[in-house]
KEKE-3310 file (N, C-alpha, C; in steps of 0.2 Angstrom, whole numbers, plus 5000, padded with zeros to 4 digits):
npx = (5039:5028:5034:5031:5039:5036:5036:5028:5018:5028:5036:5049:5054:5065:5078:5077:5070:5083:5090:5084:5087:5102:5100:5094:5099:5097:5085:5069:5059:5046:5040:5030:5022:5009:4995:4991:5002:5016:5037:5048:5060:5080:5086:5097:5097:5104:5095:5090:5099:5113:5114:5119:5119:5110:5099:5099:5087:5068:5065:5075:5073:5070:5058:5048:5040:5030:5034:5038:5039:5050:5058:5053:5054:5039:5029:5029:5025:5012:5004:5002:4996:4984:4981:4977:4986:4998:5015:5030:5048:5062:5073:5089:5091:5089:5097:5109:5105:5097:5087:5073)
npy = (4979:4966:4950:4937:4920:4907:4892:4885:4874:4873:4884:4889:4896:4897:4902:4915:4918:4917:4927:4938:4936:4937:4950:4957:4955:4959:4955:4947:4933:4920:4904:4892:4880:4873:4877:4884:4888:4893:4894:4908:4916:4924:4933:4927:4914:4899:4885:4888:4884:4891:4907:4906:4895:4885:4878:4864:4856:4854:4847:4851:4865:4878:4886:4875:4872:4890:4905:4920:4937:4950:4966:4970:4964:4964:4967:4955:4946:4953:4950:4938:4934:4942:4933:4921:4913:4903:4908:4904:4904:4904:4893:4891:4904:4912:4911:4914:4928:4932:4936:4948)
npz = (4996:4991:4981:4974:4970:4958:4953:4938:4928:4912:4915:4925:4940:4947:4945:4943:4956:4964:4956:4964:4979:4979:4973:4986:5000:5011:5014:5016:5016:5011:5016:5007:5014:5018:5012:5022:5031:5032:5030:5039:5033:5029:5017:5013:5020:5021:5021:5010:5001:4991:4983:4970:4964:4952:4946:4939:4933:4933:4947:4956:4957:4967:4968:4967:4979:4984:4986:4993:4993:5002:5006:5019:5035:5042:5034:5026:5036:5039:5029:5028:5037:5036:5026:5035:5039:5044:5055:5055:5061:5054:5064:5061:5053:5064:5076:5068:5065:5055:5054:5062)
capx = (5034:5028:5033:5029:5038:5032:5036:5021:5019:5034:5040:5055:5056:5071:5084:5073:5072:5089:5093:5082:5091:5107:5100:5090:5103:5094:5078:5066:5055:5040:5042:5024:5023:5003:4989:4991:5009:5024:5042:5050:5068:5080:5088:5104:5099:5108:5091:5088:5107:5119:5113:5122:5114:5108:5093:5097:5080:5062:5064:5078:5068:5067:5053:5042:5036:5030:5039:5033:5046:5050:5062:5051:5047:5034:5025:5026:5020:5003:5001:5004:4991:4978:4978:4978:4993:5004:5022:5036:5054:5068:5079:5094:5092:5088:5104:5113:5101:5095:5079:5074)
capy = (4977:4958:4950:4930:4917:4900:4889:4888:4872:4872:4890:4888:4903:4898:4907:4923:4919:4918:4935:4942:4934:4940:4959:4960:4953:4962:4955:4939:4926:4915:4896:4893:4873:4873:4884:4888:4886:4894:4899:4914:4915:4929:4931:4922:4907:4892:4882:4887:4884:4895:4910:4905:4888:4885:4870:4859:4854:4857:4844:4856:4873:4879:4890:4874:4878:4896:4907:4926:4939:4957:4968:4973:4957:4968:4968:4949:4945:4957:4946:4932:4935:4945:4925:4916:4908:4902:4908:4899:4906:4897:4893:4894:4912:4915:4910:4917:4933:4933:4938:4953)
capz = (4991:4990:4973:4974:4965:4961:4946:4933:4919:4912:4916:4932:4943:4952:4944:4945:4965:4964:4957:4970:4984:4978:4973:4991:5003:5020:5014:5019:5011:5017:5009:5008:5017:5016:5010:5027:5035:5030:5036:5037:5029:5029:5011:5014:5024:5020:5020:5001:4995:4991:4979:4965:4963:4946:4945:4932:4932:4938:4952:4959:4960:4973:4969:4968:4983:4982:4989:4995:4995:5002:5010:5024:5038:5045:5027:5027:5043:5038:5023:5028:5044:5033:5024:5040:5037:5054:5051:5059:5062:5054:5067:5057:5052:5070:5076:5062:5066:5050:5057:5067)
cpx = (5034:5030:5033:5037:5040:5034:5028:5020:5027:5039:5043:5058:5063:5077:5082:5075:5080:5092:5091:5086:5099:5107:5096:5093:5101:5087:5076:5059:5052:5042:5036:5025:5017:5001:4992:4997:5012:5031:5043:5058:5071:5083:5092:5103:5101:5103:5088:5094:5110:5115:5114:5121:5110:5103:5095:5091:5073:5063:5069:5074:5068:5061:5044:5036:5035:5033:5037:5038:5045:5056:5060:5047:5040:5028:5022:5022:5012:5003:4999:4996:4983:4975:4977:4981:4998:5011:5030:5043:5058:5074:5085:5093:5091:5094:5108:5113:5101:5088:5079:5070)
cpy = (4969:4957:4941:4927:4910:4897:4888:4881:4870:4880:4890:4896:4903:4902:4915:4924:4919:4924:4938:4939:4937:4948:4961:4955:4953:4960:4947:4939:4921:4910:4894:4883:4870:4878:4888:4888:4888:4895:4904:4914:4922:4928:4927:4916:4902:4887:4881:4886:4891:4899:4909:4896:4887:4877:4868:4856:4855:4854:4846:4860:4871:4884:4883:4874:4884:4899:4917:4930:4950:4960:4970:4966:4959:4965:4958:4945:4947:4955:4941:4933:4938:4938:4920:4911:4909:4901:4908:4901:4902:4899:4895:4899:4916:4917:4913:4924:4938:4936:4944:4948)
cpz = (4990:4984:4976:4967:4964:4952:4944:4928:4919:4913:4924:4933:4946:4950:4946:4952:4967:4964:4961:4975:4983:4977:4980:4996:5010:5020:5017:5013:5013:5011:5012:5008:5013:5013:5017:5032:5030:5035:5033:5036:5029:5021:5008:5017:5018:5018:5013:5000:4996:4983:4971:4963:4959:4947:4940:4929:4935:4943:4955:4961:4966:4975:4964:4972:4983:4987:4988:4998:4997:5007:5018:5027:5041:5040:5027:5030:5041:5032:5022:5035:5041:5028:5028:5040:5041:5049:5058:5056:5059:5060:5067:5057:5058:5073:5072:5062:5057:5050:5061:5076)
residu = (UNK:UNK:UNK:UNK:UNK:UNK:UNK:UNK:UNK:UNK:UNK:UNK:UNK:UNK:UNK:UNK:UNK:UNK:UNK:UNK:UNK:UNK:UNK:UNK:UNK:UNK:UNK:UNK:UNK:UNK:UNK:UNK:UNK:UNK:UNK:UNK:UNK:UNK:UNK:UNK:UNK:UNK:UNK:UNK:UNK:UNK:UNK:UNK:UNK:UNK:UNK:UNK:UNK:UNK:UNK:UNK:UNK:UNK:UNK:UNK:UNK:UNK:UNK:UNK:UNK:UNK:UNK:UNK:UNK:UNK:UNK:UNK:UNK:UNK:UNK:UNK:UNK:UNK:UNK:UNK:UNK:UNK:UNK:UNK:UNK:UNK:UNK:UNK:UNK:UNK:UNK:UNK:UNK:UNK:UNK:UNK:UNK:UNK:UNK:UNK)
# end
């Protein structure tokens, strides 16, 4: 299932993305670049921190970029493709074999 999540105003999703990363371990997550450019992450990369990394402030978040999440990369992929949105590998999580 997609669940998105993107700061708002003054409402900071980052913690939230956070407990999902820690409760969906096996899972991946697009980091939205442009409208049309994202990457593909697995849950654990290293490139968002370390799961337990609290924002002290909005210009932390990491969910000022939006961020587009699911357990299944397949699902991703056809979300991301059905918006024509080019989605680019993190190398990290390649190497790491974060990715399938």
């Amino acid at each position: 299932m997609i669940k998105e999540f993107q700061d708002s105003g003054k409402r900071i999703a980052h913690d939230s993305f956070q407990l999902w990363r820690r409760s969906n371990e096996g899972a991946y997550f697009l980091t939205m670049k442009t409208a049309r450019k994202a990457n593909l992450h697995g849950a654990l990369c290293n490139h968002a921190g370390g799961t337990e990394w609290h924002a002290v402030n909005g210009s932390e978040s990491l969910t000022k970029a939006r961020k587009i999440t699911s357990d299944d990369v397949g699902e991703l992929r056809n979300w991301a493709k059905a918006r024509g949105i080019e989605v680019k590998d993190c190398l990290h999580c390649q190497a790491l074999r974060l990715l399938p």
